[in-house]
C-alpha positions as CSV (number, residue, x, y, z in Angstrom):
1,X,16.4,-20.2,-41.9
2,X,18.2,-23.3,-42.7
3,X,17.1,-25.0,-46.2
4,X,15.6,-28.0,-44.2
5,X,13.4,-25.6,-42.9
6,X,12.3,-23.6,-45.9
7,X,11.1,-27.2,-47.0
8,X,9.6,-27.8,-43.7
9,X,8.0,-24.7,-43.8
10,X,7.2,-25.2,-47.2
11,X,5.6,-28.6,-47.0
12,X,3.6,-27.5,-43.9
13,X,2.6,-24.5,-46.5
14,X,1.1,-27.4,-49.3
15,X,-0.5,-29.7,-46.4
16,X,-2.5,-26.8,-44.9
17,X,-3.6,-25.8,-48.5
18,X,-4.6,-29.6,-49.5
19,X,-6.9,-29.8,-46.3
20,X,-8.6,-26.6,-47.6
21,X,-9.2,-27.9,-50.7
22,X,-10.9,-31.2,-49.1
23,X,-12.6,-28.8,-46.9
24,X,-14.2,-27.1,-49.8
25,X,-14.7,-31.0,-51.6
26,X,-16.2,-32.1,-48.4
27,X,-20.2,-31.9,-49.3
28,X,-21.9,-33.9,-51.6
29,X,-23.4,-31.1,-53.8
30,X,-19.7,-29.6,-54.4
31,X,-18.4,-33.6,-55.3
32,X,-21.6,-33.8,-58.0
33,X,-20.8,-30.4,-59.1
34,X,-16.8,-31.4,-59.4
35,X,-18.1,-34.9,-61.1
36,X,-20.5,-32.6,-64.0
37,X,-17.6,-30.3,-64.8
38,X,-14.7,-33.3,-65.1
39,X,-15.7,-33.1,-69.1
40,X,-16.4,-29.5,-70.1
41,X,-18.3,-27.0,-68.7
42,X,-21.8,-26.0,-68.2
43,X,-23.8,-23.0,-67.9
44,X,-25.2,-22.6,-64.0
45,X,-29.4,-23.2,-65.3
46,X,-27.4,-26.6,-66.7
47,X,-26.3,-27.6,-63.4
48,X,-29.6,-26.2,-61.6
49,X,-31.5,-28.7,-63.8
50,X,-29.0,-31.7,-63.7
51,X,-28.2,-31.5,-59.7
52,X,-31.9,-30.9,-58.9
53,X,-30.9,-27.6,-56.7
54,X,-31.8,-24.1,-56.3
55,X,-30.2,-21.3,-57.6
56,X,-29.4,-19.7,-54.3
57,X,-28.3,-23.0,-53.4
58,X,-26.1,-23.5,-56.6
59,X,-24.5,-20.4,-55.7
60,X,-23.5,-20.8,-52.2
61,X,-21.4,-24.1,-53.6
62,X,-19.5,-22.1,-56.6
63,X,-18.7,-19.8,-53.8
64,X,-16.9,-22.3,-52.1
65,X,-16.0,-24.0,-55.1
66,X,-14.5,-20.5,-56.5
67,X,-12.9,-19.0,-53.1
68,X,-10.4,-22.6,-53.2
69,X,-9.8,-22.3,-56.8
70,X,-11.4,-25.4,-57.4
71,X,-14.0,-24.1,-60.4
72,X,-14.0,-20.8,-62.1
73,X,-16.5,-19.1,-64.5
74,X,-16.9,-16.5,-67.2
75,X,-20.0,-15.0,-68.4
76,X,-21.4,-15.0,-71.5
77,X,-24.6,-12.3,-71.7
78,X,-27.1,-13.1,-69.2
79,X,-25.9,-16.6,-68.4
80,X,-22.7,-18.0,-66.2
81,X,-20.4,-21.2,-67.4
82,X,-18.4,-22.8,-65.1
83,X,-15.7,-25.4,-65.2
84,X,-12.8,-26.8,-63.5
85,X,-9.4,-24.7,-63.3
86,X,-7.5,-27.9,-63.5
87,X,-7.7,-31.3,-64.9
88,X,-5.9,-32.3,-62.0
89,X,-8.8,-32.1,-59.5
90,X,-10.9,-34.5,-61.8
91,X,-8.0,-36.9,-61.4
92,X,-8.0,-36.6,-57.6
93,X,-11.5,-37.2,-57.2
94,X,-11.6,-40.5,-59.7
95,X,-8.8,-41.8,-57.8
96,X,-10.6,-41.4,-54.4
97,X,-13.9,-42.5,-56.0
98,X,-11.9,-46.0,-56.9
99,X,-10.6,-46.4,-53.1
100,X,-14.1,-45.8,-51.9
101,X,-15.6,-47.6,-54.9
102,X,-12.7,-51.0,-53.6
103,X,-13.9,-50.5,-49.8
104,X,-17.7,-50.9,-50.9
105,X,-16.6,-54.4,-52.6
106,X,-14.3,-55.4,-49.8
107,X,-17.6,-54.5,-47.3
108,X,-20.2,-56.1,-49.1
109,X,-18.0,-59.5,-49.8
110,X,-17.0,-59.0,-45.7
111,X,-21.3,-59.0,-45.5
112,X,-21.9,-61.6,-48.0
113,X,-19.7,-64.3,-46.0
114,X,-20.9,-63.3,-42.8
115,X,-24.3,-63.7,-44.0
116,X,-22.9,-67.3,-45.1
117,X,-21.6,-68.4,-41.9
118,X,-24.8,-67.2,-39.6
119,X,-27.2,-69.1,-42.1
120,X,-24.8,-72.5,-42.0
């Protein structure tokens, strides 16, 4: 193989394994979860309470959430913490939440001044 292709290959490598991360992002429950952790962490009857979910439901998302290396946990007796594995993945998510967060404005000024113009 020729180095352009290593990278090629390479790249190719880091694109397929961001899409599986945004795969595993791509449900509101696993975005809240991501948004709870982005300080510390917090034991799973935490997160139950805060996110208004089941248990069974709580645990199908840190599957998810775990399988990508998104959130890890550790146990400690009877009860399970879990928190993010990299500081990184709060990062990405604030700066998405800011693009989306800019589109709302844009949208709602585009609705404001069409409202303006059909009530002239």
């Amino acid at each position: 193989m020729k180095p352009s292709d290593i990278e090629k290959s390479s790249q190719q490598k880091i694109f397929q394994m961001q899409c599986e991360i945004c795969k595993a992002l791509a449900h509101p429950v696993r975005m809240a979860i991501v948004d709870r952790l982005k300080d510390k962490e917090a034991g799973a009857a935490d997160l139950i309470t805060d996110l208004a979910i089941s248990k069974a439901n709580l645990s199908k998302h840190m599957s998810v959430l775990m399988h990508e290396g998104i959130v890890e946990s550790r146990r400690d007796g009877r009860q399970i913490f879990y928190r993010l594995t990299d500081p990184e993945i709060r990062e990405a998510c604030a700066i998405m939440s800011t693009v989306l967060y800019r589109r709302l404005k844009r949208g709602d000024k585009l609705a404001s001044a069409i409202n303006t113009i059909r009530n002239s």
